[in-house]
N, CA, C and O atoms as a CHARMM CRD file, in Angstrom:
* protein
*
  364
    1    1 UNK  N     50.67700  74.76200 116.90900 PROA 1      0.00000
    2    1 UNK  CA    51.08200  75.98300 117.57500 PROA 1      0.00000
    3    1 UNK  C     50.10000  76.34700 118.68500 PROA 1      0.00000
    4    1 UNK  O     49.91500  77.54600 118.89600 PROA 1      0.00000
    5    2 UNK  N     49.43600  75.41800 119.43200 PROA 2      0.00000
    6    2 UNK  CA    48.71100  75.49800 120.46300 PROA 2      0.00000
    7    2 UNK  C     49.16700  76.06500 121.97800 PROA 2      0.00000
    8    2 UNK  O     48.53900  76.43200 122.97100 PROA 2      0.00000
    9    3 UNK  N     50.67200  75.93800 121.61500 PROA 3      0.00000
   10    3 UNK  CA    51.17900  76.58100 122.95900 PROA 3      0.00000
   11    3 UNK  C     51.68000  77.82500 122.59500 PROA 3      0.00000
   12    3 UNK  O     52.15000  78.20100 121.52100 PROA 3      0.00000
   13    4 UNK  N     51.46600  78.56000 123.92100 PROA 4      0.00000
   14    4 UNK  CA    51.63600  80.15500 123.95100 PROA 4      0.00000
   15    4 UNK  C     52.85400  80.21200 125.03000 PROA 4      0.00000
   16    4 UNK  O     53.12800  79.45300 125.96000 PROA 4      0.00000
   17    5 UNK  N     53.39900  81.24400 124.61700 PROA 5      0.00000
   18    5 UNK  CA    54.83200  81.73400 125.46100 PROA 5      0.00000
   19    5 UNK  C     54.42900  83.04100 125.91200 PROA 5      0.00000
   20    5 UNK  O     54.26300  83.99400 125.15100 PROA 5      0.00000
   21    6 UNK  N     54.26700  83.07300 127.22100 PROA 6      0.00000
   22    6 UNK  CA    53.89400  84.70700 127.60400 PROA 6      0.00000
   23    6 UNK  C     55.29600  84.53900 128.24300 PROA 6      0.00000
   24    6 UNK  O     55.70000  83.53200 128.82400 PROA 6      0.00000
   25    7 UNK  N     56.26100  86.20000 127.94700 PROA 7      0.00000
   26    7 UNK  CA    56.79000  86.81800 128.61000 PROA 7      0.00000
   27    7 UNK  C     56.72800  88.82400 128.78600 PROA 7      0.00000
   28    7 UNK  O     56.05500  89.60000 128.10700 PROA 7      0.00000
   29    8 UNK  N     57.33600  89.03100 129.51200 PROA 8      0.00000
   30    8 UNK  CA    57.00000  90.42100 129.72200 PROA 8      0.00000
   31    8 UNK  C     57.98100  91.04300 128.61800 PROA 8      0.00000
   32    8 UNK  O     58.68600  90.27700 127.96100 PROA 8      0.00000
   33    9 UNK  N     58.02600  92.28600 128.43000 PROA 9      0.00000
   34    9 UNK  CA    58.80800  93.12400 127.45400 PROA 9      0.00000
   35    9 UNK  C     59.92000  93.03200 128.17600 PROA 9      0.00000
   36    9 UNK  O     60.92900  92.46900 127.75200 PROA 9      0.00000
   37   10 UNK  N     59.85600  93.43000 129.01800 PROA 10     0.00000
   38   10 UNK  CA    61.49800  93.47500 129.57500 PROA 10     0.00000
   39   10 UNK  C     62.41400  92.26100 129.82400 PROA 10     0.00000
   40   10 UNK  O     63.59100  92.32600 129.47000 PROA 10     0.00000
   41   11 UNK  N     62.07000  91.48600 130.24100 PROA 11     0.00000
   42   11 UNK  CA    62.19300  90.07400 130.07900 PROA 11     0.00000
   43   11 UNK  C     62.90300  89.47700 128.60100 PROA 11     0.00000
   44   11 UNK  O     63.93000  88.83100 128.39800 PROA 11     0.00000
   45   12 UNK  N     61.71300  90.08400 127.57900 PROA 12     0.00000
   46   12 UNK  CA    62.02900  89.65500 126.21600 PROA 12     0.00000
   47   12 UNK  C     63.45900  90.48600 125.60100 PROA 12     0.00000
   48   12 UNK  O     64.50200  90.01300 125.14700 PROA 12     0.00000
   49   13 UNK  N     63.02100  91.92000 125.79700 PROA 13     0.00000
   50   13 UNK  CA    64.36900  92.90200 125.19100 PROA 13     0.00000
   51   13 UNK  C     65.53100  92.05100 125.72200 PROA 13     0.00000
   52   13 UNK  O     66.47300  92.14700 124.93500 PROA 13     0.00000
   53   14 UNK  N     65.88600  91.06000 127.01500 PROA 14     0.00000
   54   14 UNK  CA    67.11600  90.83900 127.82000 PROA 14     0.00000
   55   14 UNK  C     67.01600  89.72000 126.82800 PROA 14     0.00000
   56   14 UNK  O     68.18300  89.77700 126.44100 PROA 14     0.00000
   57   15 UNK  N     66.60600  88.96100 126.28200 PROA 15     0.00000
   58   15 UNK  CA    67.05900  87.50900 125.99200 PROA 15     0.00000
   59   15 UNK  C     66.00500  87.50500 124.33900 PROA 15     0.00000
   60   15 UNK  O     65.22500  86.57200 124.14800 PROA 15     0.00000
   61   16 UNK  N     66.14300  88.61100 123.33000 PROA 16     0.00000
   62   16 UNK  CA    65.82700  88.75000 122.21600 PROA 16     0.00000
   63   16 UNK  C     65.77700  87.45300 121.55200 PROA 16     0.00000
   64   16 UNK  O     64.68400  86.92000 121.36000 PROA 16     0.00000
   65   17 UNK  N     67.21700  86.72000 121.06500 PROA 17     0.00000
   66   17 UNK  CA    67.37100  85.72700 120.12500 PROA 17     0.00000
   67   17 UNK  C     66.93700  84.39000 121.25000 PROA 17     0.00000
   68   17 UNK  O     66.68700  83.34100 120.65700 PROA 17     0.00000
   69   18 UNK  N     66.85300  84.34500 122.41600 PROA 18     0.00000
   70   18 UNK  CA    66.21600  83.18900 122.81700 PROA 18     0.00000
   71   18 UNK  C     64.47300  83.07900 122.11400 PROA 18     0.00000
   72   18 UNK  O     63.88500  82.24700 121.42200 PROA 18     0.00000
   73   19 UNK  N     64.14800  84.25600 122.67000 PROA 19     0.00000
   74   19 UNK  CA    62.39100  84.01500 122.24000 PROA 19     0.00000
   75   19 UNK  C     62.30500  84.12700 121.02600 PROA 19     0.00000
   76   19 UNK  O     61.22600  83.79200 120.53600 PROA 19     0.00000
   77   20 UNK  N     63.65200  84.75400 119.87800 PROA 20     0.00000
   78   20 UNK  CA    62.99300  84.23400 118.08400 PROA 20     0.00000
   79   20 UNK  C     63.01500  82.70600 118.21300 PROA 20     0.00000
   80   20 UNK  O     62.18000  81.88600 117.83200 PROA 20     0.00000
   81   21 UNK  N     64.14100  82.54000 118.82400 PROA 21     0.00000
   82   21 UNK  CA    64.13300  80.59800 118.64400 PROA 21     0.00000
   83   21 UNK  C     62.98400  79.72800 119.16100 PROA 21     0.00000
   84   21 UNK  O     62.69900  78.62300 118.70000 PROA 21     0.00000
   85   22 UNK  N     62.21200  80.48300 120.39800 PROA 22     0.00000
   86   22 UNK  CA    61.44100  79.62800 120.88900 PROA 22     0.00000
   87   22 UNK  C     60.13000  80.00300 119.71900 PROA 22     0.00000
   88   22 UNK  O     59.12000  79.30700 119.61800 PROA 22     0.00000
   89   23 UNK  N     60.40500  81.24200 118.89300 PROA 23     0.00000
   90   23 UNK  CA    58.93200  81.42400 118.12400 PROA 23     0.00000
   91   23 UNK  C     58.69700  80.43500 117.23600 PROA 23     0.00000
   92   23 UNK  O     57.59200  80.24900 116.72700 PROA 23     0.00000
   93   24 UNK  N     59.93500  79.60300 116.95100 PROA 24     0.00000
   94   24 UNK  CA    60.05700  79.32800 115.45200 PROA 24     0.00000
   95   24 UNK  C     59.13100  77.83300 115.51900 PROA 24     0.00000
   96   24 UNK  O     59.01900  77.03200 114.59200 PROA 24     0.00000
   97   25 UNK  N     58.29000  77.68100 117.39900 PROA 25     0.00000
   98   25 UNK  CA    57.70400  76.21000 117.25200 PROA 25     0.00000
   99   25 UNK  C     56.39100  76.49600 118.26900 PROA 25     0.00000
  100   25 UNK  O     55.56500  75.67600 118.67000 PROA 25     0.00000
  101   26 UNK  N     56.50200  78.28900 118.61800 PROA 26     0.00000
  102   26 UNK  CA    55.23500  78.58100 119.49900 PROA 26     0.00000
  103   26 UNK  C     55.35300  79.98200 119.47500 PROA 26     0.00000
  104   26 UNK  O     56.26800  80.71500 119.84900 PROA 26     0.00000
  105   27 UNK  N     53.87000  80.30200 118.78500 PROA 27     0.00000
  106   27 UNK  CA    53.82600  81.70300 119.69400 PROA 27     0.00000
  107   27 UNK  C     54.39100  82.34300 120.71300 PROA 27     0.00000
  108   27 UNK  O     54.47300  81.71800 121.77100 PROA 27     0.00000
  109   28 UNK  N     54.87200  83.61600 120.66000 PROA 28     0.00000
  110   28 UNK  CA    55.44200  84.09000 121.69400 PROA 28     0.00000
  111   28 UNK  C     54.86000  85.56200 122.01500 PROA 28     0.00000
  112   28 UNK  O     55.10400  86.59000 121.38300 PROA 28     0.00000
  113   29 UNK  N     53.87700  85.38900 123.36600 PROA 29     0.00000
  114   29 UNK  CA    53.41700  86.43500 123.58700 PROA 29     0.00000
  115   29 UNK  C     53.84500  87.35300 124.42300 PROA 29     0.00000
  116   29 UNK  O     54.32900  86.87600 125.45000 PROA 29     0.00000
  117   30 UNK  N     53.84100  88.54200 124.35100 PROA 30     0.00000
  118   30 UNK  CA    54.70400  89.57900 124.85000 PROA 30     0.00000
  119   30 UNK  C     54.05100  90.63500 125.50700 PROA 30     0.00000
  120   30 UNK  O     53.42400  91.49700 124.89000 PROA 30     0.00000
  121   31 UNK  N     54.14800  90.61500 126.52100 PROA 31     0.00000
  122   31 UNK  CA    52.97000  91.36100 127.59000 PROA 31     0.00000
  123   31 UNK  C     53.85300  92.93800 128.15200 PROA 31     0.00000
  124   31 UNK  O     55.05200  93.20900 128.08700 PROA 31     0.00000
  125   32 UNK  N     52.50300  93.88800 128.78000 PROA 32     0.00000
  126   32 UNK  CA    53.80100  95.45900 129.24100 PROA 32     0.00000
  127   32 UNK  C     52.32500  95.37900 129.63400 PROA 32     0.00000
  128   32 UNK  O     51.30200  95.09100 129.01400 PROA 32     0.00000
  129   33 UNK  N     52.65900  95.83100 131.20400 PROA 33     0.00000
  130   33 UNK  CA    51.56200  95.92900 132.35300 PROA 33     0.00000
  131   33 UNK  C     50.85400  94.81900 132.53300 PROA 33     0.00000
  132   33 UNK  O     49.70100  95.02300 132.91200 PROA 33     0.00000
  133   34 UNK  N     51.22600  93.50100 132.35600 PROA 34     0.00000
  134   34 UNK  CA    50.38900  92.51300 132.98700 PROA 34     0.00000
  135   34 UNK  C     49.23400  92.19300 131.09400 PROA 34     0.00000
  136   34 UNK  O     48.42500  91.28100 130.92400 PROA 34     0.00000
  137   35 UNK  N     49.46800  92.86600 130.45700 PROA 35     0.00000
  138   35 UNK  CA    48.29100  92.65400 129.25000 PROA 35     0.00000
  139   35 UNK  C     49.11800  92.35400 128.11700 PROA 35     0.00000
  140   35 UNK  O     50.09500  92.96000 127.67700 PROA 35     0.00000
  141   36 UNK  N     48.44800  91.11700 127.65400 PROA 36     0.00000
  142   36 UNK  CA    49.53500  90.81200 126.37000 PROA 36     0.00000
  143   36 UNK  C     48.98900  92.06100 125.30100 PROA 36     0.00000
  144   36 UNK  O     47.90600  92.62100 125.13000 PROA 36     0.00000
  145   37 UNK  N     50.27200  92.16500 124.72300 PROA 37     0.00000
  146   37 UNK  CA    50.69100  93.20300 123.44300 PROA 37     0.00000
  147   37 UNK  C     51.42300  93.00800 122.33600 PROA 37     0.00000
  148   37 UNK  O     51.60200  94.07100 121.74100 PROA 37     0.00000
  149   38 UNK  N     51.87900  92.15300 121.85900 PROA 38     0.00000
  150   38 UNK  CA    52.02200  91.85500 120.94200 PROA 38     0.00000
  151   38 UNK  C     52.53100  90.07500 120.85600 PROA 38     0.00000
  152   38 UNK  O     52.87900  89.42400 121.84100 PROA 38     0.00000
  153   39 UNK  N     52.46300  89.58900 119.54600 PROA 39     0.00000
  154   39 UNK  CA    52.81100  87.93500 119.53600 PROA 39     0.00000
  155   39 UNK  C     53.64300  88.04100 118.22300 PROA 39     0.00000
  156   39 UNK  O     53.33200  88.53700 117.14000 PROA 39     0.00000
  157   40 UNK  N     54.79100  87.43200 118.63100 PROA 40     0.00000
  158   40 UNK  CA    55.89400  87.16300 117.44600 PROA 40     0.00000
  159   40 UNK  C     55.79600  85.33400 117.37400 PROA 40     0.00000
  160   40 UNK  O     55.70200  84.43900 118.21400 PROA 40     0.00000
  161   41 UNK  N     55.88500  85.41200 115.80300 PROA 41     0.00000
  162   41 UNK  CA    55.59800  83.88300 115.19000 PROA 41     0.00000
  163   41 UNK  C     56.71500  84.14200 114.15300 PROA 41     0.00000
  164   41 UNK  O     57.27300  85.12900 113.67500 PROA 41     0.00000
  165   42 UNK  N     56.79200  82.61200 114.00900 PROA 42     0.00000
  166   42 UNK  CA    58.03800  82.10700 112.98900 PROA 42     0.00000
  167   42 UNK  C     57.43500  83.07400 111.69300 PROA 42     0.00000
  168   42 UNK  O     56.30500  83.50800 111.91300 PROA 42     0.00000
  169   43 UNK  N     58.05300  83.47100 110.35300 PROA 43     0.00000
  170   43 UNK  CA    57.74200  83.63100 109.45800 PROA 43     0.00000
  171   43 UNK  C     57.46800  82.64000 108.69500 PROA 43     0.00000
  172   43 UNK  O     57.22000  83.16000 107.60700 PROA 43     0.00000
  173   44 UNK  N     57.37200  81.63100 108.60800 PROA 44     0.00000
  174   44 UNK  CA    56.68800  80.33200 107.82900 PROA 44     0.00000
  175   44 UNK  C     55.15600  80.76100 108.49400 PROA 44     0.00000
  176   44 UNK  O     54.29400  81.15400 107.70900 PROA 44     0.00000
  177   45 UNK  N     54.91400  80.69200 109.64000 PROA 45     0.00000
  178   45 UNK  CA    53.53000  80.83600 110.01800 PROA 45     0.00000
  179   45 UNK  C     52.66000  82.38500 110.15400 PROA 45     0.00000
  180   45 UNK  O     51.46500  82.60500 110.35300 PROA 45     0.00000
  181   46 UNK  N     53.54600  83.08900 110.00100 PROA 46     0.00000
  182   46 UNK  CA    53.16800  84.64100 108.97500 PROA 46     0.00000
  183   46 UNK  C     52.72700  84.33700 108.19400 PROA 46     0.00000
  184   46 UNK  O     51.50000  84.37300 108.09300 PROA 46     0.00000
  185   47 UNK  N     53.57900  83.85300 107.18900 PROA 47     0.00000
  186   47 UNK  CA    53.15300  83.64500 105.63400 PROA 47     0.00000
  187   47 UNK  C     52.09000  82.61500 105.23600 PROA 47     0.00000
  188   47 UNK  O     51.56500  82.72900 104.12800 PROA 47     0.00000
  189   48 UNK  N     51.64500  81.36400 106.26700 PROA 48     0.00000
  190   48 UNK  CA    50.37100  80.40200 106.41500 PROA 48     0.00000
  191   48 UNK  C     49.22800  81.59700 106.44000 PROA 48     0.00000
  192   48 UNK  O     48.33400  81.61800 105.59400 PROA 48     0.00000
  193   49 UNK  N     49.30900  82.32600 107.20800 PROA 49     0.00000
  194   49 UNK  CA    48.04800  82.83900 107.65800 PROA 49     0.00000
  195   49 UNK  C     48.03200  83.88400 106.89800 PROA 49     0.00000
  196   49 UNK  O     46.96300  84.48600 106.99400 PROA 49     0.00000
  197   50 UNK  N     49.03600  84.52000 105.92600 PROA 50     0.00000
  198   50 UNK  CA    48.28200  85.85000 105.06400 PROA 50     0.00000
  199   50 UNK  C     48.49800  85.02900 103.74000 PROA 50     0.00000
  200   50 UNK  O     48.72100  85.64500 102.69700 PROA 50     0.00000
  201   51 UNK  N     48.43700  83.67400 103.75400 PROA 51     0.00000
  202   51 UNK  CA    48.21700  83.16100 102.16800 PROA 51     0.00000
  203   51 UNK  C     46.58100  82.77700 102.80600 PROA 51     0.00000
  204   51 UNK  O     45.63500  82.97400 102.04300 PROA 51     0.00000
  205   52 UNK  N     46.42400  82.46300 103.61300 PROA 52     0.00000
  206   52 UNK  CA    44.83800  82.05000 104.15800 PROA 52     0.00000
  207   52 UNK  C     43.93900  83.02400 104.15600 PROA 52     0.00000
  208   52 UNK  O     42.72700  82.89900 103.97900 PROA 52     0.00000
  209   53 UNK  N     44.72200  84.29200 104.41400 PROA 53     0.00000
  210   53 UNK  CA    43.26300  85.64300 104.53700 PROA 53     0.00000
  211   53 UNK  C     43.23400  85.90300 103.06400 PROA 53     0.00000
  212   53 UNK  O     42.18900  85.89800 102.41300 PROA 53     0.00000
  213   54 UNK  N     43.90900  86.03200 102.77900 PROA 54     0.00000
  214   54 UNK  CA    43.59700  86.24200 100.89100 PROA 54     0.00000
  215   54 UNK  C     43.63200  85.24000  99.79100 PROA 54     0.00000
  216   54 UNK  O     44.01400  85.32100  98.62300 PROA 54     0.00000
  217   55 UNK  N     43.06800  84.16300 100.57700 PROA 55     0.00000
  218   55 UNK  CA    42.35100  83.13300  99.25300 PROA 55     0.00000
  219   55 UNK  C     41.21000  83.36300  98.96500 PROA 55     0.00000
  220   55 UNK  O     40.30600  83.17500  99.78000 PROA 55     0.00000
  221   56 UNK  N     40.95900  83.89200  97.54800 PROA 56     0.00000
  222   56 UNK  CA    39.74600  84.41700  96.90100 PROA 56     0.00000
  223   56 UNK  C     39.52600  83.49800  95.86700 PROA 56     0.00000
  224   56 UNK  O     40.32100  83.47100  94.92800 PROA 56     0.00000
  225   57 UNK  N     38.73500  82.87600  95.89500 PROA 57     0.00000
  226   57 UNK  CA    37.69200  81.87000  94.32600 PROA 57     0.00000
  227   57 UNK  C     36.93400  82.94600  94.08100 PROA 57     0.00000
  228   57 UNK  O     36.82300  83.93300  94.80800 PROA 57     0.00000
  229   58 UNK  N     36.21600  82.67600  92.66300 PROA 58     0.00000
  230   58 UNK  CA    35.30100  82.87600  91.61200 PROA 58     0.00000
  231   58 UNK  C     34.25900  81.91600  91.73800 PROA 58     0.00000
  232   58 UNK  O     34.70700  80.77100  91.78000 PROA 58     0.00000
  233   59 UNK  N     32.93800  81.99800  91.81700 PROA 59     0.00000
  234   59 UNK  CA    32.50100  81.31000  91.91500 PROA 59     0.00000
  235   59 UNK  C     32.45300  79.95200  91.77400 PROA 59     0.00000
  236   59 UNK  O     32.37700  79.04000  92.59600 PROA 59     0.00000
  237   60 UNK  N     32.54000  79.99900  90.01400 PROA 60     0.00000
  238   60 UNK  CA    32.97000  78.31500  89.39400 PROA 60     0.00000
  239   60 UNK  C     34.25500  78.02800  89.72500 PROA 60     0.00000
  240   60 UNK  O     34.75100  77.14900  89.02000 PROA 60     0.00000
  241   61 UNK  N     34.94700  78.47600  90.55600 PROA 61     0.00000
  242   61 UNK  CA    36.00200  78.03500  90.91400 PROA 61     0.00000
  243   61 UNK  C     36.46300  77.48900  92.07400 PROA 61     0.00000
  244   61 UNK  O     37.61200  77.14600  92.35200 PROA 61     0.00000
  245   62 UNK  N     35.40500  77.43400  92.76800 PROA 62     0.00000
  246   62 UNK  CA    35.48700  77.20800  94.08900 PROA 62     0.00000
  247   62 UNK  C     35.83400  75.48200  94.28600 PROA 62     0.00000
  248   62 UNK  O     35.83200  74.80300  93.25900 PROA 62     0.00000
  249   63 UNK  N     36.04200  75.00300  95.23200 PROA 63     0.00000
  250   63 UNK  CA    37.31900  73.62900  95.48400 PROA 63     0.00000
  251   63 UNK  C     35.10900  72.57100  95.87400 PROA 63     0.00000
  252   63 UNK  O     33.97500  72.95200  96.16100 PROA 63     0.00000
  253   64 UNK  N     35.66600  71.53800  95.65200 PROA 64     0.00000
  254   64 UNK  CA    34.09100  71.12800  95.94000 PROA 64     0.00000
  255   64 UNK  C     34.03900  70.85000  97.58700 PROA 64     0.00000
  256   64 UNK  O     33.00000  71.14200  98.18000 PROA 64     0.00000
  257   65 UNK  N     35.08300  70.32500  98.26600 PROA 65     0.00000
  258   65 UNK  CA    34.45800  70.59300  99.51400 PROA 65     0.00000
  259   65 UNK  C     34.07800  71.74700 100.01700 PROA 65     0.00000
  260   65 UNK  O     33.44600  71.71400 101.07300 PROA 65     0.00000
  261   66 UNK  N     34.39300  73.14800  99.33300 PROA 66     0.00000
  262   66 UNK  CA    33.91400  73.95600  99.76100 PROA 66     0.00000
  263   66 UNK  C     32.55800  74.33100  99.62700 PROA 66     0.00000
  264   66 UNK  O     31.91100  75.01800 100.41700 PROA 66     0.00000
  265   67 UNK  N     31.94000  73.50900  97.88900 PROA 67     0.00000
  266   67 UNK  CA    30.53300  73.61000  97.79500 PROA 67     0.00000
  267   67 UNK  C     29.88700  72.79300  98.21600 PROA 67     0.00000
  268   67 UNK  O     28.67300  72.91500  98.05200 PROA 67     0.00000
  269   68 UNK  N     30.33000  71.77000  98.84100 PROA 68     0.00000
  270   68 UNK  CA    29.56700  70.62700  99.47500 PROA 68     0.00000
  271   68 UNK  C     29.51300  71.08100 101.22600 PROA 68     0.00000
  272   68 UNK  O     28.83300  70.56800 102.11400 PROA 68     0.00000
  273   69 UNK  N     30.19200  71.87200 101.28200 PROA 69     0.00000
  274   69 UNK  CA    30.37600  72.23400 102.81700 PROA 69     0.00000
  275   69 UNK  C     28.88500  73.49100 102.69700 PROA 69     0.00000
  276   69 UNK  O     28.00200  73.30100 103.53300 PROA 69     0.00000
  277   70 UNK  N     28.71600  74.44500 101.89600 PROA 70     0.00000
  278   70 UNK  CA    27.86900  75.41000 101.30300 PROA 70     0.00000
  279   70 UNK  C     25.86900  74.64200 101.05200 PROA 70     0.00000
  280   70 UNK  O     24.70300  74.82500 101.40300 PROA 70     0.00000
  281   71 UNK  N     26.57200  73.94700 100.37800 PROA 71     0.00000
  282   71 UNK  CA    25.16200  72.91000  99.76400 PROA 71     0.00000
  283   71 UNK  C     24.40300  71.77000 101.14000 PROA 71     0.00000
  284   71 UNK  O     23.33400  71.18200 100.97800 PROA 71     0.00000
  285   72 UNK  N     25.16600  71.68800 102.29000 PROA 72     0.00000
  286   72 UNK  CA    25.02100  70.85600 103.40000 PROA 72     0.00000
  287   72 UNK  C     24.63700  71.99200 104.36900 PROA 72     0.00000
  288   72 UNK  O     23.72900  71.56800 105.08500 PROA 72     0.00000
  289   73 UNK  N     24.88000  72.95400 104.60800 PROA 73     0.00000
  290   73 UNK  CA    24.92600  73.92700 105.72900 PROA 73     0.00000
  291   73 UNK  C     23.44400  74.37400 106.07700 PROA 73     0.00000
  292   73 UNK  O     22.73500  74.65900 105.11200 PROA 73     0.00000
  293   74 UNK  N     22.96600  74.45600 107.18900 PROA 74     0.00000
  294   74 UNK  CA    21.71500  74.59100 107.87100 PROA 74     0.00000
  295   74 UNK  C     21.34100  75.77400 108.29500 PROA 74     0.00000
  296   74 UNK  O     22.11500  76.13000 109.18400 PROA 74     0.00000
  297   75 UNK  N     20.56900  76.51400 108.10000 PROA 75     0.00000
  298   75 UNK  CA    20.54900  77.84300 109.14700 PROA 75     0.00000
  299   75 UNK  C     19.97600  77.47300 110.50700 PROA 75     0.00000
  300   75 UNK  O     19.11200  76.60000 110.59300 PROA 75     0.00000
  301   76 UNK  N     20.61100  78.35700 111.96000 PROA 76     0.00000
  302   76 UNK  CA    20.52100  78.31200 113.00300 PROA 76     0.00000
  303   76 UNK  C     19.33200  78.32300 113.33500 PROA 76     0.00000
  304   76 UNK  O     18.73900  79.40100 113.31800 PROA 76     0.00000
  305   77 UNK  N     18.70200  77.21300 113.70300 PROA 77     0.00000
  306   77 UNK  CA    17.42500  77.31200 114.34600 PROA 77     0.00000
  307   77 UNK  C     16.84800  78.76200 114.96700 PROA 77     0.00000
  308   77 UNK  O     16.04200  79.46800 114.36000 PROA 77     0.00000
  309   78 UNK  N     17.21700  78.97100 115.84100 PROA 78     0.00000
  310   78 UNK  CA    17.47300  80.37400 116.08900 PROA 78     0.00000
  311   78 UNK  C     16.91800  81.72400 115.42300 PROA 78     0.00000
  312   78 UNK  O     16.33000  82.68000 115.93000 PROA 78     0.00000
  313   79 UNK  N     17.38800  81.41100 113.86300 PROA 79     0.00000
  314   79 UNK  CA    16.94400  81.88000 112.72700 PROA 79     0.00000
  315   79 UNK  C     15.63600  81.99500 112.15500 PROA 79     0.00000
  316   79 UNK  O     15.35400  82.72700 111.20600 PROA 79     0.00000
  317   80 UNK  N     14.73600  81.13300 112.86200 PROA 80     0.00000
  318   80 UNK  CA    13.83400  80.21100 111.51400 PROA 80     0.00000
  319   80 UNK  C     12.67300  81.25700 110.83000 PROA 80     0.00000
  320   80 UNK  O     12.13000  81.29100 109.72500 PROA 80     0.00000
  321   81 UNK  N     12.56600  82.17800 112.18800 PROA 81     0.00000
  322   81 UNK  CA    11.65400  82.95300 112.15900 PROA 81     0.00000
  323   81 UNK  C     11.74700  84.16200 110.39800 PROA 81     0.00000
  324   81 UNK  O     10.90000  84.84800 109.82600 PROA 81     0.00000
  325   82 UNK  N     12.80900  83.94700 110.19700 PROA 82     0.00000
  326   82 UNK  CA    13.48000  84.82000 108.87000 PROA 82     0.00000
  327   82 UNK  C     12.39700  84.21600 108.00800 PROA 82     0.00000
  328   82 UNK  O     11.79300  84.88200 107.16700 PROA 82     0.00000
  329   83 UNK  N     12.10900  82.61600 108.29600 PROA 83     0.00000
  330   83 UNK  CA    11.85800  82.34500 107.29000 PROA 83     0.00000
  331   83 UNK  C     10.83800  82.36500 106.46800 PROA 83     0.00000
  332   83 UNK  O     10.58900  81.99900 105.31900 PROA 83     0.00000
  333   84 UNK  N     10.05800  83.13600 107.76400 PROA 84     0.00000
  334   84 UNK  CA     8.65500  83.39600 107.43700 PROA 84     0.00000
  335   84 UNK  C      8.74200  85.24100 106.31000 PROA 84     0.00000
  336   84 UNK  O      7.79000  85.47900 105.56700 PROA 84     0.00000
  337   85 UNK  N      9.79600  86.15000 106.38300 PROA 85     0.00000
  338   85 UNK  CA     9.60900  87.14800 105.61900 PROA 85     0.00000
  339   85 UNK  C     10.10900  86.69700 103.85500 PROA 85     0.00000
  340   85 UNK  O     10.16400  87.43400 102.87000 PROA 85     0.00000
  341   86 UNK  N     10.34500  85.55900 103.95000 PROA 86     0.00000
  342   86 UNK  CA    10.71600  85.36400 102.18600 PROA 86     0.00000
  343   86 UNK  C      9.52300  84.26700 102.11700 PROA 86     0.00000
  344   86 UNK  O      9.91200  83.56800 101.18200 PROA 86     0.00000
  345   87 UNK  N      8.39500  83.75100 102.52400 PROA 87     0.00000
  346   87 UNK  CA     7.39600  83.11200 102.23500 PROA 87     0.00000
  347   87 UNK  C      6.81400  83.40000 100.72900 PROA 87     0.00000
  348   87 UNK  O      6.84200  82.66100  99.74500 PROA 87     0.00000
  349   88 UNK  N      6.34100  84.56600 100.85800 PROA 88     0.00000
  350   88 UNK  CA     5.69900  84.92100  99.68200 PROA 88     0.00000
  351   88 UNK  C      6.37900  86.12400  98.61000 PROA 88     0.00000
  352   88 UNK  O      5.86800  86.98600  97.89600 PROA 88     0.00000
  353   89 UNK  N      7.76700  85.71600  98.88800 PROA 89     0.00000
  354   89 UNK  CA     8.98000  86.46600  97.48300 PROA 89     0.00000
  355   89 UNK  C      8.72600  86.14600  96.94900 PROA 89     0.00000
  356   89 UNK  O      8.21900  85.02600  97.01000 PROA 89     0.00000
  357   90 UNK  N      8.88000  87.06700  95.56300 PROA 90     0.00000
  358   90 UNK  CA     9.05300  86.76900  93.97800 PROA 90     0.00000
  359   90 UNK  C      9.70000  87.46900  93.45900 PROA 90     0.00000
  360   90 UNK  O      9.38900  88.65100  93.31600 PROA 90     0.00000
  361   91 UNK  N     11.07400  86.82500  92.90800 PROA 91     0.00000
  362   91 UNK  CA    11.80800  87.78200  92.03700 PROA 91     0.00000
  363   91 UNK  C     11.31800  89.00200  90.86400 PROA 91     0.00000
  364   91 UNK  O     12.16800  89.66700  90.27300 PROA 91     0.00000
């Protein structure tokens, strides 16, 4: 779904069931004054992306590439300086 469909509102209100059909294989973005404002998507790809925002694990439950992705991960160089205020922690 890498391609985007910009049309204007008025544009869209004239030819409604063309742009559900074109949603059902691309975003369809919908612009009023030159600024996009809203994007209509197929409902298969609604429902991808709010089964994706609310996948919640439990700790021990988590999938292992996700703990191997966790257990591999580096902090940003950028960072390092943090690493000097937990030097001398103790629980």
């Amino acid at each position: 779904m890498a391609n985007l469909l910009r049309v204007t509102s008025t544009e869209f209100g004239k030819e409604v069931g063309h742009y559900q059909e074109a949603a059902l294989s691309q975003p369809v973005v919908i612009t009023r004054n030159g600024r996009d404002r809203t994007v209509m998507i197929s409902a298969e790809e609604y429902h991808r992306l709010m089964r994706r925002d609310r996948q919640v694990f439990a700790s021990g439950e988590l999938p292992d590439d996700m703990l191997d992705a966790i257990a591999t991960s580096e902090m940003d160089p950028r960072h390092s300086a943090l690493d000097n205020l937990i030097t001398d922690w103790k629980p």
